[in-house]
C-alpha distance (Angstrom), angle and dihedral (degrees) to the residues before:
residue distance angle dihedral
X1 . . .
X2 3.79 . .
X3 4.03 94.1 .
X4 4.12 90.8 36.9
X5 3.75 91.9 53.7
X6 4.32 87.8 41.5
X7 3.34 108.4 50.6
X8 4.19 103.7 19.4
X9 4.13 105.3 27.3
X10 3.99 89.2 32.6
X11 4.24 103.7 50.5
X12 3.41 84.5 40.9
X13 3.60 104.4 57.9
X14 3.82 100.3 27.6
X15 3.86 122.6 125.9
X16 4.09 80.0 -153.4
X17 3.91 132.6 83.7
X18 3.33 111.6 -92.9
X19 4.08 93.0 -110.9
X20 3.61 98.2 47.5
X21 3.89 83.0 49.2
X22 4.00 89.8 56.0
X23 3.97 94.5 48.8
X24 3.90 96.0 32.8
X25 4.25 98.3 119.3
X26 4.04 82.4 -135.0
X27 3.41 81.7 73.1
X28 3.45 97.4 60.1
X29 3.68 102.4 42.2
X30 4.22 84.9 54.8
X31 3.87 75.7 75.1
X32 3.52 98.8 54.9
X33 3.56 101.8 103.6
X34 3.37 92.9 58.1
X35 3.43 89.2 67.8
X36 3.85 100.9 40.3
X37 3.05 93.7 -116.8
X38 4.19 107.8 116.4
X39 3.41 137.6 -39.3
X40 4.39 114.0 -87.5
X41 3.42 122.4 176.3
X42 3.79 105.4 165.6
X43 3.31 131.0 95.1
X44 3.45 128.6 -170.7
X45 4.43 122.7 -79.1
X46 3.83 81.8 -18.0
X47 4.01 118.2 136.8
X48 4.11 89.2 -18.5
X49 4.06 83.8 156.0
X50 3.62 100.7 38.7
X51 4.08 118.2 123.0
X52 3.53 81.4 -111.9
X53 3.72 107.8 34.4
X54 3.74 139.5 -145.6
X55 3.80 91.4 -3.2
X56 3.76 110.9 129.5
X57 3.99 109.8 178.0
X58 4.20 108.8 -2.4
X59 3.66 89.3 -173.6
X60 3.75 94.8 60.7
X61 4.25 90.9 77.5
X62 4.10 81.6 85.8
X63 3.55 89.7 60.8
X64 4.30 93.2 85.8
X65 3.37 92.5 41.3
X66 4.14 97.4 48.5
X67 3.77 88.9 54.3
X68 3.89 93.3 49.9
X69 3.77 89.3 45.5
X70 4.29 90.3 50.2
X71 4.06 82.2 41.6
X72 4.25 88.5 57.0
X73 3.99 88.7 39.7
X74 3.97 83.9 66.5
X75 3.32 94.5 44.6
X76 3.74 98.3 44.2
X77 4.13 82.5 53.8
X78 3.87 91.5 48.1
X79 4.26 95.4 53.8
X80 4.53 83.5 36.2
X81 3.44 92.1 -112.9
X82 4.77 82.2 152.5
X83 4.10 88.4 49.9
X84 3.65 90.4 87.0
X85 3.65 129.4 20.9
X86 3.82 93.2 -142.3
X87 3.82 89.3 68.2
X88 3.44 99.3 67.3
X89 4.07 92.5 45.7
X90 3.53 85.6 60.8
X91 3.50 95.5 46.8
X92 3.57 85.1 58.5
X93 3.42 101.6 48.5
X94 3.39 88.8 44.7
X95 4.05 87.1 58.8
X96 3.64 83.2 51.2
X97 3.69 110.9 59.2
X98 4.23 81.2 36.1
X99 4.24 88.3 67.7
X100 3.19 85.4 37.2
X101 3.56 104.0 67.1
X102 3.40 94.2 21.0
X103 3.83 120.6 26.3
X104 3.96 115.7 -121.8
X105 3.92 120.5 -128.6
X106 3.74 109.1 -124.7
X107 3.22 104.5 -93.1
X108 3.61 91.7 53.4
X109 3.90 82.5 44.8
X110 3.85 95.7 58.4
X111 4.02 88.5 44.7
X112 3.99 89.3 57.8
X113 4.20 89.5 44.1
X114 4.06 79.4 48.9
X115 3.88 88.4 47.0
X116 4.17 86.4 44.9
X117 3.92 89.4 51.9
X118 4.07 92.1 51.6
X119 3.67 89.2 56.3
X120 3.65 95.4 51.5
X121 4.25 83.2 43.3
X122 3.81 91.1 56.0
X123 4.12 93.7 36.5
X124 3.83 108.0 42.7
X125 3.87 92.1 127.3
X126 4.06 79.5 68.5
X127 4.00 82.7 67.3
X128 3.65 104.7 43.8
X129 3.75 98.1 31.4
X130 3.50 108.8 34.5
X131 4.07 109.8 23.5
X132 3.70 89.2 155.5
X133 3.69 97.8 55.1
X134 3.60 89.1 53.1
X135 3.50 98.2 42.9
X136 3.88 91.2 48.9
X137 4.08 90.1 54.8
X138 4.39 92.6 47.9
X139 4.09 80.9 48.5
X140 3.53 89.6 57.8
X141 3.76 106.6 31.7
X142 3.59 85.7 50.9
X143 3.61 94.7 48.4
X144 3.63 85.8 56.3
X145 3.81 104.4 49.4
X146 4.27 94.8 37.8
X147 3.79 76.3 60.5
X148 3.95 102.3 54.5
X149 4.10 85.8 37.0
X150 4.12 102.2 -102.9
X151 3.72 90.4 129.8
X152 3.97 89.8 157.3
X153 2.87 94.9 55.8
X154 3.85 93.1 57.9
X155 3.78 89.4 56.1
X156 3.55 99.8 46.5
X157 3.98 87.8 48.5
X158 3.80 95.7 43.9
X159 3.83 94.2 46.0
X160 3.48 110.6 63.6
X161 3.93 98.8 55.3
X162 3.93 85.0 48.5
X163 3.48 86.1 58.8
X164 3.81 98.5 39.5
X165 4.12 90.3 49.1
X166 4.07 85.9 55.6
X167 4.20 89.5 49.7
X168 3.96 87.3 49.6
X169 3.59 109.0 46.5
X170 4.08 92.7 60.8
X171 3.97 114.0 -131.9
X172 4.06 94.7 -138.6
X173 3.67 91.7 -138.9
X174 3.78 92.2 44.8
X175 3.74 90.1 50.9
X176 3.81 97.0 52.2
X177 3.94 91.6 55.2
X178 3.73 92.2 48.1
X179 4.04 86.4 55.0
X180 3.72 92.2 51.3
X181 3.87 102.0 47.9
X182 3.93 108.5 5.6
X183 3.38 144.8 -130.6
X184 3.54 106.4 -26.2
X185 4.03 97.4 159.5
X186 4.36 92.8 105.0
X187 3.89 91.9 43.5
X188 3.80 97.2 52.8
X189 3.96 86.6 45.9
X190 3.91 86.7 57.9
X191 3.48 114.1 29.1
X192 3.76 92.0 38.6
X193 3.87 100.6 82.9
X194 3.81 101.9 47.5
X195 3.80 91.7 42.2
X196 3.48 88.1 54.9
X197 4.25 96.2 38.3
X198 4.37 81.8 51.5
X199 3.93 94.0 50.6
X200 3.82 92.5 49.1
X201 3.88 82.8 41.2
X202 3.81 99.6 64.4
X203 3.35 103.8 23.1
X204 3.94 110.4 28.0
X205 3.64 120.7 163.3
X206 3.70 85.3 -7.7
X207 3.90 83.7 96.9
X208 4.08 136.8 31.9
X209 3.55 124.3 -93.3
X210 3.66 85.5 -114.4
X211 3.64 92.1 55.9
X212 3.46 91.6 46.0
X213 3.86 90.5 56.9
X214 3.79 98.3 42.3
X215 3.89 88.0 52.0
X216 3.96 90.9 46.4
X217 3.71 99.3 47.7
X218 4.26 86.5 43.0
X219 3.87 92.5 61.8
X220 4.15 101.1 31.6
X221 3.54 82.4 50.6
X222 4.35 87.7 52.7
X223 3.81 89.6 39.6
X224 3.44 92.0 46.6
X225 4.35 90.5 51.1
X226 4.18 85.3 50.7
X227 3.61 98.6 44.7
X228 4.02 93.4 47.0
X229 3.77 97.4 39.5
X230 3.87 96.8 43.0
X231 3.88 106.8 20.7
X232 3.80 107.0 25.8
X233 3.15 109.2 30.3
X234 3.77 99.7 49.6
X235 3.57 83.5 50.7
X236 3.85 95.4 55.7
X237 3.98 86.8 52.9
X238 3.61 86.9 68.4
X239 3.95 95.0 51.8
X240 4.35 99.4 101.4
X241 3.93 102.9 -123.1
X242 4.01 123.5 -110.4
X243 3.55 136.5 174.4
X244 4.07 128.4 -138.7
């Protein structure tokens, strides 16, 4: 998405010539997150008159911290944090009491929500088995932090499995669509922002906001079918199968 948005979206929709676009150091920091190094999301004479300016691709800032989180997967696989399913609960814990007394930064923040995610990974039988076990222990933990004032954290903890309980228990209709055209949920998160940043680009307040987000969702939602069918997908036939 990086190099699509770079050197197709960006020459395209600079107000600069096309070589001072190529040497402009904006250029090169849009490719810092490839690199780990910080998140860039600027590139140069692009959307300068947008609503919200200069901004590029806002979802690429989880880039860093998705390649740190695959980084800890390997080492979590190297000390056998997956042997045993108990492991990673108590890694999570552990991440708990640890914000608890001492309040993460976010990136150590988003490694802990990573951390939360792997246990639900490495647990879903908890979900579709035993719902009432897990909502008795989010009734209680969230009982316990609303009462010594961490009420984000008791959204952030109670949200995912709301979410994951939804994805399990397959809406028929839902289901059939998803057959037909794929999984389209990764290509909407990351085409989504520049298709909307380039419609409000060229046309502006030529057209209504509803307009604006009929004609977005429309072509994220055709990007989205390409880039599963014909990037991601042949991709994910590559992956070697394993069962948990």
């Amino acid at each position: 998405m990086l190099l699509i948005t770079a050197f197709i979206l960006g020459p395209f929709l600079t107000n600069y010539k096309i070589h001072h676009y190529f040497v402009n150091i904006i250029f090169i920091k849009y490719f810092f997150p490839l690199i780990l190094k910080m998140y860039h999301s600027e590139l140069p004479g692009v959307f300068i008159k947008n609503p919200f300016p200069k901004v590029v691709n806002g979802s690429i800032w989880t880039i860093p911290a998705e390649i740190y989180c695959y980084i800890l997967v390997m080492v979590f696989g190297i000390f056998g944090f997956f042997k045993k399913r108990s492991r990673i609960f108590i890694l999570l814990i552990f991440s708990i009491i640890l914000h608890v007394v001492k309040p993460l930064s976010r990136t150590k923040w988003l490694i802990f929500e990573f951390i939360y995610g792997l246990f639900f990974f490495y647990n879903i039988n908890l979900l579709t088995k035993k719902p009432i076990y897990v909502m008795l222990f989010f009734f209680i933990s969230s009982a316990i932090f609303f009462k010594i004032g961490y009420q984000n954290l008791i959204f952030e903890m109670s949200l995912p499995p709301c979410i994951l309980l939804l994805g399990i228990y397959k809406i028929p209709f839902f289901f059939r669509i998803k057959e037909y055209i794929g999984d389209l949920s990764y290509g909407v998160y990351i085409y989504g922002f520049p298709v909307q940043q380039t419609i409000s680009s060229l046309y502006g307040s030529k057209i209504s906001f509803s307009l604006n987000f009929l004609l977005s969702l429309l072509l994220t939602i055709v990007f989205s079918f390409l880039s599963y069918n014909y990037i991601e997908k042949p991709i994910l036939k590559l992956k070697p199968s394993r069962k948990y």
